[in-house]
N, C-alpha and C positions, 0 to 999 in steps of 0.2 A: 544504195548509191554507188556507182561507179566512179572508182579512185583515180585519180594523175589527172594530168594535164589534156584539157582538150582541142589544145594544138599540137601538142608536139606527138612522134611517132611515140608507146606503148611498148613496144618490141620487134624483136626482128626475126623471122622465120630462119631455121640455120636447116632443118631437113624433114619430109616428110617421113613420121612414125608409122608400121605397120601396114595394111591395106585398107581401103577407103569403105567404109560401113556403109549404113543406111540410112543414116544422121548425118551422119559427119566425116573431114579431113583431119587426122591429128596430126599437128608439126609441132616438134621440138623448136621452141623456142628463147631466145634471150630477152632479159627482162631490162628495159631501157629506162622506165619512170625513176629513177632513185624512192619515189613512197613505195612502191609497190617492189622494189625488189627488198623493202626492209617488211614489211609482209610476205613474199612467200617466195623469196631469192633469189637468183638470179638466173636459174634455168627453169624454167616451165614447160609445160605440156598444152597447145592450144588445140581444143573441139573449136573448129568454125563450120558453121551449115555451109551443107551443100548448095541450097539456095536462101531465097528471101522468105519464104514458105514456113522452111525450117527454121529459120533464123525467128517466125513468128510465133511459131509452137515453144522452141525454147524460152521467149517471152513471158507468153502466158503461162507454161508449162512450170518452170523453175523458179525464173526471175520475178514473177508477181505472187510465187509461190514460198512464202518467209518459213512456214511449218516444215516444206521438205526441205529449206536450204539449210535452215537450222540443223535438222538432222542430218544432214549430208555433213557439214561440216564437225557432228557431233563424231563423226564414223573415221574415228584414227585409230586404226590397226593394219597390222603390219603385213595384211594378206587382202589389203587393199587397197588401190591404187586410188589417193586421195583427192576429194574435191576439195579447191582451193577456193573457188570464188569464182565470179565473173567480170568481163570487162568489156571494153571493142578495140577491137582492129579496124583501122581501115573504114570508121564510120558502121563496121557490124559487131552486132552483140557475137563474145563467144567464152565459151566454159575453161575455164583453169584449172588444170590438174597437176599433179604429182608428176614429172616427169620420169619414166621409167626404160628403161633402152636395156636390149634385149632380145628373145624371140617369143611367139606366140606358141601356145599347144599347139596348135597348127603346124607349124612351121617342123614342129617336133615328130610330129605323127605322120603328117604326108595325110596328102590329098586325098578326101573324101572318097571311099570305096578304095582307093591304092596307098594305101596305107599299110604300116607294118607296129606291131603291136612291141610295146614299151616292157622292159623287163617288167614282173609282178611287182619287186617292192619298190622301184621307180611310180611306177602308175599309182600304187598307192598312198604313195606319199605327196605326190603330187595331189590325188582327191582329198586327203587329209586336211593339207592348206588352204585349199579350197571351201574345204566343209569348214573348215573354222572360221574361215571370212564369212560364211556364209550365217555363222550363228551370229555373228556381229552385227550385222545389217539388218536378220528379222529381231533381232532385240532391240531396236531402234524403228521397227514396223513398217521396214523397206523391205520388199521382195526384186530380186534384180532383174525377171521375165526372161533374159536371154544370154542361161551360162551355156557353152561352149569351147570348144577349144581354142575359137579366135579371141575368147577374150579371157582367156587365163594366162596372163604374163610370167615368162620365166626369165628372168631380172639376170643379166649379165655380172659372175661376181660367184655366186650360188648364194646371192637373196633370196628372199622369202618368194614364192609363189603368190604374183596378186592376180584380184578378182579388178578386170578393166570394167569401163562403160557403165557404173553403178552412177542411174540417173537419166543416163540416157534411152534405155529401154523402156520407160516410161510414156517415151515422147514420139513411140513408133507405133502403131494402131495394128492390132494380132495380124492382117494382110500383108501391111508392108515388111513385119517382123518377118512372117511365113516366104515372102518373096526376094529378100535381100539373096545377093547371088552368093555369098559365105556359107550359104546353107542351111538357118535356125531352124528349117522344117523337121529338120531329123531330132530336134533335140525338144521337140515342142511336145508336151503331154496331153491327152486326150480331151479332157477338160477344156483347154485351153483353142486346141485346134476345131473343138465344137461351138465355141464364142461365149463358154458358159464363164471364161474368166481367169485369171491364175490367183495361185496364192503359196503362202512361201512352199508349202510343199509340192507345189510346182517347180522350185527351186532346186530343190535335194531330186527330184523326178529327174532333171536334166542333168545335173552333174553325173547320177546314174549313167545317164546315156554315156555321157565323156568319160566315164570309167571302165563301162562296156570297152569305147574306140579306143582306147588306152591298152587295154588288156589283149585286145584280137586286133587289135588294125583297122577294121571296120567299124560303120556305123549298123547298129543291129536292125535298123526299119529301111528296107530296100524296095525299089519298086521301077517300071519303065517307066510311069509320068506319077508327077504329083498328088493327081487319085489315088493310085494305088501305095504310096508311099502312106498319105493320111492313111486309108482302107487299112493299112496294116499295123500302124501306130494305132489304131483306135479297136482294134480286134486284138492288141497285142499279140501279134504270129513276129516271131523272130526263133533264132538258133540261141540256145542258149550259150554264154560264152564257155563255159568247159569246154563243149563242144570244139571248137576252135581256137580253143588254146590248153594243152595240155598241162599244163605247167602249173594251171589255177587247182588248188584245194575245191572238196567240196564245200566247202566253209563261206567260202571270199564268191562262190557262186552263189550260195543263196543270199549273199549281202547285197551282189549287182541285182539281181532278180527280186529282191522286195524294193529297193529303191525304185525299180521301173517295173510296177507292179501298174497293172492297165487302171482301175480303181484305185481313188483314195486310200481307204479305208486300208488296204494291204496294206499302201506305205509306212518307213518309219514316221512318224508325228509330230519328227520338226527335224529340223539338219544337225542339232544336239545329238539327238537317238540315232542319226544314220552316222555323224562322228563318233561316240561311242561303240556303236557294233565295229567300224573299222579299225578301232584302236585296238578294240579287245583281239581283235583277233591276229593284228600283228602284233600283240602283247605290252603292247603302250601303256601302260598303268590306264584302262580304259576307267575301272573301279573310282578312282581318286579323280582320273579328270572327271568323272560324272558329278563327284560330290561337289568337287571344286566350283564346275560349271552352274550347278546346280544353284548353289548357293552362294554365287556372283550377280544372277540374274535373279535372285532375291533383293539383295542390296540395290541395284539398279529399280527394280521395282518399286524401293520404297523412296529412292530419292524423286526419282519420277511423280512418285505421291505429295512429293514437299516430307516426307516422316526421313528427318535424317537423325532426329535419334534412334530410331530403330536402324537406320541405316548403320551409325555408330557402333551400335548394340552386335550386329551381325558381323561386321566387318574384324570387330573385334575378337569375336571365338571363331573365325573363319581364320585368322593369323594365329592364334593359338593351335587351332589346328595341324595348321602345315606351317610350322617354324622356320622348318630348311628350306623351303619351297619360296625360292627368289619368281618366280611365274606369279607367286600369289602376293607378293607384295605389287608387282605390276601391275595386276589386274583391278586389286583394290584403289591402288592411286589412282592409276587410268577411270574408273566409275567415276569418284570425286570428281577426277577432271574434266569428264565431259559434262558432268551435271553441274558444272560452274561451282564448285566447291572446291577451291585451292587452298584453304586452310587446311584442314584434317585430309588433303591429300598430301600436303608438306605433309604435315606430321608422320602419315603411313610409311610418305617416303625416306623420311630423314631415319625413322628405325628400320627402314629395308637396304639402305645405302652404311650404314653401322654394322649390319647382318652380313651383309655382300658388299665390301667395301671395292671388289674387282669388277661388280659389275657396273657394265657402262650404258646401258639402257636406265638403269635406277638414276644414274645420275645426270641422266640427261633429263627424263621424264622429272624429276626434281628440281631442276632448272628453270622447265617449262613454271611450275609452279609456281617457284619462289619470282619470276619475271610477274607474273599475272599478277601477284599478291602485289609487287612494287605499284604496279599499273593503276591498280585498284586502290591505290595510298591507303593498303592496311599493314604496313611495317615500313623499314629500311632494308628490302632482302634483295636487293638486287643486288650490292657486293657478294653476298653470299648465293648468290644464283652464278656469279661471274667465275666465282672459286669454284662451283662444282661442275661447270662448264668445261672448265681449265683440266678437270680434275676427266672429266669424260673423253676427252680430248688425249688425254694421253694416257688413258685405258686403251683404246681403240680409236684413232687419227683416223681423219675425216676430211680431206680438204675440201669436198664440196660442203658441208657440214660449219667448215671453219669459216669460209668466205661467207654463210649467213650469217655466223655469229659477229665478224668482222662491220657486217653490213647493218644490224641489227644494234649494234653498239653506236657506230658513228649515227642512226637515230635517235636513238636516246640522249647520247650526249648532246645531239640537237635542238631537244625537245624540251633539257633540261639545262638550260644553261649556267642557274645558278648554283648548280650541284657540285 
């Protein structure tokens, strides 16, 4: 169901974001419904189709589609740029995002073939954020079709590096994806440019390539027409990047080179294992993030099962394990939270927020919680979701942050009058 009023105007367009895809216009916009700015605040991001066409594929596509909305909005982390919902403008349906302002890799790297290559541990750290978004999204058994440097956001501030258009690639058919003038032909794996399909290791295959353009400047598959561009992507004939750029270890070259290995079977086996090899070898505690990771998407696995004693069970020697480890109280709460478990996600979080009493992400993500639990009339914790709000707040000041919570409150107290 599409929320507010349907007379009154929805929002107001204030500038258009980025450059105009294959889907869609994105404009940063203000949020005018007062219900809908106490859902998702009062600056948005709108995807509106380029036409009515589009406008019908997103329909059927998302909107009649509850299995991937559900997941899409299951998918909050911080290395990707969130889906909010949908609504209309203007008598058309269109997608609500996270508003992010910014620039694109793109914009970073310079123009396709003129391009100039990102210091090493820039670029890597940039694929990094990436790769982590990346293992969030097939953990929820979304694959994104079309990573690139147009759609990896680098957040004005030195925010997190998000993964844009997760959802949207879904809604573009491998031609139109291959034809968009942004360029996705260079980042498209063999597999896929042959119409046998992608899948998430078609994912980590691409980000490969933008690690490649990252590193040397260049995109590694060159050609005078599109023939020959595929011909060479699917023969894998490219320079290897050492080659053109001295500076890389032989290390960090056979990392780009098995990620954009022409056959599967080469590739790392999920974007887990190709974050791992990159960690290790700029010395990341790769060891510990493996175990970590490892044994996060077990917990995930069993809520997903309905088995949240076991879930319990694991979560529990997973904190015993890494005590100091504020990442891992995150992670654990955040499971609970997307699996609609907001009791023993308070709980995680109330002895993570004890542990790290400075951090301001625990207590904000503990907020979120103790609000749901009010919501859900399984306590009185919303004074105490207000206090830790309070408390988040002035760890680390927010004022867009604050204006939701301001907005967010005068609903409630709306809602609840005799409180």
């Amino acid at each position: 169901m599409v929320e507010g009023s349907a007379m009154a105007e929805r929002f107001k367009l204030i500038t258009l974001l980025g450059r105009p895809g294959g889907f869609a216009h994105t404009w940063k916009a203000e949020v005018l419904d007062p219900a809908l700015q106490a859902q998702w605040g009062s600056i948005v991001a709108l995807k509106i189709p380029l036409s009515r066409e589009k406008e019908e594929v997103l329909v059927e596509e998302l909107i009649k589609n509850a299995v991937l909305q559900a997941n899409l909005k299951r998918v909050m982390d911080s290395h990707i740029v969130r889906y909010l919902g949908f609504s209309k403008y203007r008598d058309q349906f269109v997608m609500i995002m996270e508003c992010v302002e910014g620039q694109d890799l793109r914009q970073r790297i310079g123009e396709v073939g003129k391009g100039n290559p990102l210091p090493v541990a820039e670029a890597l750290e940039i694929a990094v954020q990436v790769c982590r978004g990346l293992v969030t999204i097939h953990r929820f058994g979304i694959f994104h079709r079309d990573i690139k440097p147009e759609n990896v956001l680098i957040p004005e501030g030195n925010g997190p590096v998000k993964i844009a258009d997760l959802g949207i690639s879904r809604m573009l058919e491998p031609a139109e994806l291959a034809s968009t003038t942004t360029g996705t032909i260079y980042y498209m794996p063999k597999e896929v440019l042959r119409g046998q399909g992608g899948n998430f290791i078609s994912d980590t295959y691409s980000l490969g390539v933008t690690l490649y353009e990252m590193l040397t400047g260049r995109v590694p598959f060159m050609g005078k027409s599109i023939t020959e561009i595929i011909d060479n992507i699917c023969q894998g004939r490219f320079i290897p990047p050492k080659d053109l750029n001295p500076h890389m270890e032989d290390k960090l070259n056979a990392i780009v080179l098995k990620a954009m290995a022409r056959e599967l079977k080469g590739r790392y086996g999920s974007a887990l294992e190709f974050l791992q090899a990159m960690e290790r070898y700029r010395g990341g505690n790769g060891g510990s993030n493996q175990a970590l990771e490892v044994r996060l998407a077990a917990i995930h696995q069993s809520l997903g099962a309905g088995a949240q004693d076991k879930a319990l069970a694991l979560s529990e020697r997973l904190l015993e394990d890494f005590p100091d480890s504020e990442r891992a109280y995150l992670l654990v709460g955040d499971a609970f939270c997307r699996w609609l478990r907001p009791q023993p996600a308070a709980t995680y979080l109330r002895i993570g927020v004890e542990r790290f009493p400075r951090s301001a992400s625990l207590h904000r993500m503990l907020a979120v919680c103790l609000y749901n639990l009010d919501q859900a009339k399984r306590g009185p914790t919303f004074k105490e979701a207000l206090e830790v709000l309070r408390q988040a707040l002035r760890l680390a000041p927010d004022q867009e942050f604050e204006e939701k919570v301001r907005i967010l409150l005068a609903a409630w107290e709306r809602s609840r009058p005799g409180r």
